[in-house]
C-alpha positions in Angstrom: 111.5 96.2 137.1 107.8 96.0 138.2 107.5 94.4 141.9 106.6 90.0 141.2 108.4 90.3 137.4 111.6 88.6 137.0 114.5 88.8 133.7 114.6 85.1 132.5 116.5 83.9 129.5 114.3 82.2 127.1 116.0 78.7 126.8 115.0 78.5 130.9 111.4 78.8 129.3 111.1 76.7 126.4 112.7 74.1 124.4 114.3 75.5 121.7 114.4 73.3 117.8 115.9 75.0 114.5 114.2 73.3 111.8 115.8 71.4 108.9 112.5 69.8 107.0 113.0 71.4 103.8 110.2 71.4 100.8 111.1 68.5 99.0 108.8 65.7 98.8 110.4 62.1 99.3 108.1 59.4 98.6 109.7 57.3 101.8 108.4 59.9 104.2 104.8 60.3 105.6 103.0 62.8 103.6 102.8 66.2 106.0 101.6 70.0 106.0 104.3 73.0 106.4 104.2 75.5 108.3 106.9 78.0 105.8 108.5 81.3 106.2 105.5 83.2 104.9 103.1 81.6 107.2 105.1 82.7 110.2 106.2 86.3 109.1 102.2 87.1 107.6 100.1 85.4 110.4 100.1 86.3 114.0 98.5 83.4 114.9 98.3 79.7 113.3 95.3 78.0 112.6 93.6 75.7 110.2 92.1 78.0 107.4 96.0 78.8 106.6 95.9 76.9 102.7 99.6 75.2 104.1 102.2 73.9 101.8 102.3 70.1 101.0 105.6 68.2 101.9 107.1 65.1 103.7 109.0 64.6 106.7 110.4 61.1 108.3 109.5 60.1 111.8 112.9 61.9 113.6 111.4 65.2 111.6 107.7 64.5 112.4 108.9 64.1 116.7 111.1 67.2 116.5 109.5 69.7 114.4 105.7 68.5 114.8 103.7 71.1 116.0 101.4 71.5 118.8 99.0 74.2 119.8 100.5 76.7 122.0 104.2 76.4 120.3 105.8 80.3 118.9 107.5 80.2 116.0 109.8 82.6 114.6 111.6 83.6 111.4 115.3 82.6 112.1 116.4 84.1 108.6 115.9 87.0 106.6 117.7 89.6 104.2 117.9 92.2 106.5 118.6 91.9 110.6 116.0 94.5 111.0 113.5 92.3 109.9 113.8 89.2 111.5 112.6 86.7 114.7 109.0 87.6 113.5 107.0 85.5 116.2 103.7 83.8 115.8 101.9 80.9 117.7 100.0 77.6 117.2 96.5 78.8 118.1 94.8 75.5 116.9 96.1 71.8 116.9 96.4 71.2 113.2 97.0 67.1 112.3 100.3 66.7 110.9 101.5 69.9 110.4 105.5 70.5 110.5 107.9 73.6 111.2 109.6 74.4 107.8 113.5 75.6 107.0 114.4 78.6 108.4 112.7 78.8 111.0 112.7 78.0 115.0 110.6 75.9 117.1 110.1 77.3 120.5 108.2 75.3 122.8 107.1 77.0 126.0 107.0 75.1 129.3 103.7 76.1 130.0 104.3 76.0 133.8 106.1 79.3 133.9 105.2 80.4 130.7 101.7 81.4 128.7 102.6 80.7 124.9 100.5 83.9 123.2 102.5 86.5 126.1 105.6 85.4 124.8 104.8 85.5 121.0 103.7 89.1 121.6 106.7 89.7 123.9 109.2 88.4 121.5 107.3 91.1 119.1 108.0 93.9 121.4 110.8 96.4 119.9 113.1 95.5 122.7 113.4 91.7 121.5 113.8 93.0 117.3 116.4 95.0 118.5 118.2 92.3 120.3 118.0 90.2 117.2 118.8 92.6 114.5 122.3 93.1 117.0 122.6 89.1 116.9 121.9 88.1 113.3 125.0 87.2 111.4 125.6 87.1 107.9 126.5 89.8 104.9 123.3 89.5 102.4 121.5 87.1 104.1 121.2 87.0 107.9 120.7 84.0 110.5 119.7 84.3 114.4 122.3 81.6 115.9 120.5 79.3 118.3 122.1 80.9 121.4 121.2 84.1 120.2 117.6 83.0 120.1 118.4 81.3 124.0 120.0 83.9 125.4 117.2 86.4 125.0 115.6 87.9 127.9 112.0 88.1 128.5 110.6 90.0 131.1 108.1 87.2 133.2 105.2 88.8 135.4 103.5 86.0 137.3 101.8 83.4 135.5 98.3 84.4 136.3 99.3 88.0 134.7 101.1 86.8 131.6 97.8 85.1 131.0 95.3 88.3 131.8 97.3 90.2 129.3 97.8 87.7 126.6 93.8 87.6 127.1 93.7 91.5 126.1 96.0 91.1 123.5 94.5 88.8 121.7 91.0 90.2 122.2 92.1 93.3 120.6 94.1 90.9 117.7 90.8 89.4 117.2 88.7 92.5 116.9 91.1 94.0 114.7 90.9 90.6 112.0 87.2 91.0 112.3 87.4 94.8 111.0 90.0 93.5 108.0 87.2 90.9 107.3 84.9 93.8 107.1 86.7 96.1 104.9 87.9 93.1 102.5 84.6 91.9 102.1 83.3 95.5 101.5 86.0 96.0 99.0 85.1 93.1 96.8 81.5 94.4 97.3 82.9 98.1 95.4 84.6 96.4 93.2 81.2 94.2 91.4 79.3 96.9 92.2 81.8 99.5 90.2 81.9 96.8 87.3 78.0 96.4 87.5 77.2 100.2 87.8 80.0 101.3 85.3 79.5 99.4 82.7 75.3 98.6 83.2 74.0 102.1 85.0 71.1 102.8 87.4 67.6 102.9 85.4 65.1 105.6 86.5 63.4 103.6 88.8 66.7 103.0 90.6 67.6 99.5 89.5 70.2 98.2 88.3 70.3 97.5 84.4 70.2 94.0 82.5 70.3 92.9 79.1 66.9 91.2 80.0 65.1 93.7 81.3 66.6 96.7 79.4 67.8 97.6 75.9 71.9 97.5 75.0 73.7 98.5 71.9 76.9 97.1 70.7 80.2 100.1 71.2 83.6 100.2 70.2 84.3 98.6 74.2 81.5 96.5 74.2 77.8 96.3 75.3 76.5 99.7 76.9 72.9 100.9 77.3 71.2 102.2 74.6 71.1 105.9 76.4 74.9 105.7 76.9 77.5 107.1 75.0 81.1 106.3 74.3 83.6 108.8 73.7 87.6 109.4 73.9 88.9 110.5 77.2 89.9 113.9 75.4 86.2 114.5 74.5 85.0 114.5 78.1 88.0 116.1 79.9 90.9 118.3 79.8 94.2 116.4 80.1 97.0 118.8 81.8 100.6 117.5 82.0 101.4 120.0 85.5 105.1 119.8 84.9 105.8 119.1 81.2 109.9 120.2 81.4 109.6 117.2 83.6 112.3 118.2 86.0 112.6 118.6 89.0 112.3 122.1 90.5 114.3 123.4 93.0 113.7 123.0 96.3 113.0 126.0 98.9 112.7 126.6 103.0 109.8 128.1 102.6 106.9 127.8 99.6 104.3 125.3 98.2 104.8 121.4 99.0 105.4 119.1 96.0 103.8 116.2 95.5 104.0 112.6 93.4 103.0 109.5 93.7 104.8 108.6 96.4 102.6 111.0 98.4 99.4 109.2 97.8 98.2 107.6 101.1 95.1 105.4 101.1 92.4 106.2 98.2 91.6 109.6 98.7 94.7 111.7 100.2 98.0 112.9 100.0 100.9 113.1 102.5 102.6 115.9 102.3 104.4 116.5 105.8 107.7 115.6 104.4 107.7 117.1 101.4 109.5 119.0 100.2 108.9 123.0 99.0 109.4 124.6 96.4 109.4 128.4 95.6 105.4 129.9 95.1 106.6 130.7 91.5 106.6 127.2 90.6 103.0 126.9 92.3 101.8 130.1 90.3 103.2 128.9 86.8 101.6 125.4 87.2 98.4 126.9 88.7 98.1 129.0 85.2 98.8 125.8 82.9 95.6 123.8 85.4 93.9 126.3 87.0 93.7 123.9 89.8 90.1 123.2 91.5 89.4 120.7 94.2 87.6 118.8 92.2 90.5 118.4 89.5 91.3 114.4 89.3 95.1 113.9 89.7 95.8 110.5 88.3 99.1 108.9 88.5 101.0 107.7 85.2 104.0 106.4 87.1 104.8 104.4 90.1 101.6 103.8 91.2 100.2 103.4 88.0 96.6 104.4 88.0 96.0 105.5 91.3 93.6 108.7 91.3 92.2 110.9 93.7 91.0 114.8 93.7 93.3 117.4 94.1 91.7 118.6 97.4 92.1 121.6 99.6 96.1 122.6 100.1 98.2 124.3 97.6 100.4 121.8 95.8 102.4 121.0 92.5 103.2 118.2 91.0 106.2 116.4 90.0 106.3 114.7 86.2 104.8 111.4 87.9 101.3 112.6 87.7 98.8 114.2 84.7 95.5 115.7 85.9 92.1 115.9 84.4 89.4 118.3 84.5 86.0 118.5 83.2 85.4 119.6 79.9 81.7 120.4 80.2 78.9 120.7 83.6 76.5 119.8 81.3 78.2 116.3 80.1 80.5 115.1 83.1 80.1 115.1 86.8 84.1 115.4 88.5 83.0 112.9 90.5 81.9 110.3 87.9 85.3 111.2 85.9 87.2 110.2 88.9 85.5 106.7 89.4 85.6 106.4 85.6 89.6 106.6 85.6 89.7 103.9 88.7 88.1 101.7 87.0 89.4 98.4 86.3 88.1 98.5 82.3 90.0 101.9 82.0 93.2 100.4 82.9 92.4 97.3 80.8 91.9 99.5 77.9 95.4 101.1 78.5 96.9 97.6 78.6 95.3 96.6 74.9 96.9 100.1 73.6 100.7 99.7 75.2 100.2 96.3 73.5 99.1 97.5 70.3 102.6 99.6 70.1 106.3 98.2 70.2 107.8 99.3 73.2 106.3 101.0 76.5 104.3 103.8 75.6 104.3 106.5 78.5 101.4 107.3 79.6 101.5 111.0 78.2 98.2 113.5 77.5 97.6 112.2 74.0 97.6 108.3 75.0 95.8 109.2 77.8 93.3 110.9 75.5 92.5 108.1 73.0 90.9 105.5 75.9 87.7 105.6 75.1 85.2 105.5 78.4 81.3 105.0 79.0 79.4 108.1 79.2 75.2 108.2 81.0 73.3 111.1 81.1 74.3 113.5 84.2 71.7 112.6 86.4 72.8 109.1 85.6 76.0 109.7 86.7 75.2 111.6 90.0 73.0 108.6 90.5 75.6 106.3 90.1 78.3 108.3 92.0 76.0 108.9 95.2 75.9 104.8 95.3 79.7 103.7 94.8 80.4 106.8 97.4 77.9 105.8 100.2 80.2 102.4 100.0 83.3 103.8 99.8 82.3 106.4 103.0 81.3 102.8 105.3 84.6 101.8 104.0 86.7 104.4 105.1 84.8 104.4 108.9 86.1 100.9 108.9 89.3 101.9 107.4 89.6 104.7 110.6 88.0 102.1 113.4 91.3 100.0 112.1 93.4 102.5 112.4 92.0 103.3 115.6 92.2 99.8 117.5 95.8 99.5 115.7 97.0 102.4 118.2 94.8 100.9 121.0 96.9 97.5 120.8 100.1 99.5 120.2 99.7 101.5 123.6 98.7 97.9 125.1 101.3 96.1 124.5 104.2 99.2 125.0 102.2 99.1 128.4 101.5 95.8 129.5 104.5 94.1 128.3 106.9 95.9 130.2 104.4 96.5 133.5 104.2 100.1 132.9 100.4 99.3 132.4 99.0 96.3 135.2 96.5 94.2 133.7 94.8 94.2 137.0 94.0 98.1 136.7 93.0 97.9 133.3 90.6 95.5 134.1 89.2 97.9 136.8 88.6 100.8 134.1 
């Protein structure tokens, strides 16, 4: 244990309440907001833009269970003991707003205790595995209140608890601006895929309108009068990679296999615990697709819709995927084909044909083939393609600077919470 730090148990650091105040609303009680389970286990910290559940509590509830800025909170319940105590804290005062059922109130004596160390120390691996050892139950778990006492937290020095809570939730607040970033950039692809899919890019680079430009009526509604609409089939080979649908058999040493399951973000695939199979299985379904990097592999189960290219490794495929190729250079960019297929009117054009048909249709080459899809000129497309890329490229540097200061927090708190790392020298470098 670092020199200054001592081992406390956490009831001789805060006052400890289990709520009771369910959801119901009596019309005796004083009208209230909740603070609920998912408020606690999705937010690491509290404040007013949470949209809280409406509910009532009588005066007892509203003295006990009122909350205050600076209180933790954490999950007392949950259907698994590995997945429970989730802390957060009270970062703003919010009027009338009241801990909800299962969950605890613990209210930190601020005198030996800063509130936002201890919500990040009760988050600490240490602290989940003491209460995944503590929670009781069969197929639903509880933290008992002495469990939730009787844990220890290591204490440095009240000055130091609050330098590192200051880091912590530095980094916590520069990692919610980068979320902010890529969610707002997100819905910005999204109108922009819906205005440049279905509208197009003119030749002086604009965007078109039905005011300023000329449409035609199609079979999937209005489409510029130099566009085309044509079946899926028309535009691009659709290649079922493993049509015996099973499964083949696995091998030390080989080519990895991949489904759905191995899609990670928009664009890749993880394959580092994949299984292998024998190069056989690679050459026979390399001579049904002669596989390119450009090939789009598009997922027909599990993650329904999901697309991305093929890429650079060797691969195959399990039965959970279908990939499509090109037809023609001169009519379809690979590129344009895979934004096509992401598309939210390509999947909303699958939905009206399941619909159409009794049952569940499976998303097999020949129903793949009938959706019918917009088709520009080329140029158009590589016009159109450079755009919604450029986006999705700012995207993904977000996506890695997330990633990034994710680590960065990880290392801080596996460092400062347990006095491996001293605040004081950190704030030196």
């Amino acid at each position: 244990m670092m020199k200054n730090w001592d081992i406390k148990k956490l009831r001789d650091l805060a006052d400890i309440r289990v709520s009771n105040v369910d959801k119901k609303i009596y019309p005796s009680e004083r009208p209230v907001k909740l603070c609920n389970y998912m408020d606690v286990y999705a937010n690491d910290y509290i404040t007013g833009s949470i949209q809280f559940m409406k509910g009532s509590a009588n005066d007892a509830e509203l003295e006990r269970f009122g909350l205050n800025i600076g209180d933790v909170i954490i999950t007392k319940d949950s259907e698994t003991p590995d997945d429970i105590g989730i802390p957060t804290v009270i970062y703003e005062q919010i009027d009338n707003l009241v801990c909800g059922y299962h969950l605890a109130l613990i209210r930190p004596d601020n005198e030996k205790i800063d509130s936002i160390f201890l919500s990040k120390y009760l988050s600490t691996s240490r602290v989940a595995n003491y209460f995944a050892l503590h929670a009781s139950g069969s197929t639903r778990f509880g933290l008992p209140i002495g469990a939730i006492e009787s844990v220890e937290i290591l204490t440095p020095p009240k000055e130091e608890q609050k330098q590192i809570a200051t880091v912590l939730s530095t980094i916590d607040r520069a990692i919610a601006q980068t979320e902010a970033i890529i969610a707002k950039q997100q819905r910005i692809k999204t109108g922009l895929m819906q205005e440049l899919l279905t509208k197009g890019i003119d030749e002086n680079g604009n965007i078109r309108s039905e005011t300023t430009h000329e449409f035609k009526d199609s079979a999937i509604g209005r489409i510029p009068v130099e566009w085309e609409v044509k079946e899926l089939r028309e535009v691009s080979l659709i290649i079922d990679p493993n049509p015996s649908h099973r499964y083949p058999p696995s091998s030390d040493i080989g080519v990895p296999i991949a489904s759905t399951e191995n899609f990670v973000g928009d664009n890749d695939f993880d394959l580092s615990v994949s299984e292998k199979v024998p190069f056989y299985v690679f050459e026979q379904q390399n001579q049904r697709c002669n596989f390119s990097q450009t090939d789009v592999v598009f997922a027909r189960k599990g993650r329904l819709g999901f697309a991305r290219y093929y890429g650079e490794s060797e691969k195959v495929f399990s039965h959970t995927v279908v990939i499509f190729k090109k037809r023609d250079e001169q009519l379809l960019e690979s590129h344009y084909l895979l934004w096509l297929v992401r598309f939210r009117d390509f999947f909303d054009q699958l939905d009206k044909r399941m619909n159409s048909n009794s049952g569940v249709p499976t998303l097999g080459v020949q129903f793949l083939g009938s959706v019918p899809v917009r088709i520009p000129k080329l140029s158009e497309q590589i016009q159109i393609c450079s755009t919604l890329d450029s986006l999705e490229m700012r995207i993904e540097e977000e996506k890695r600077s997330l990633s990034k200061q994710k680590r960065q927090k990880t290392g801080l708190m596996q460092g400062l919470l347990t006095g491996k790392v001293r605040v004081t020298s950190l704030n030196k470098e």
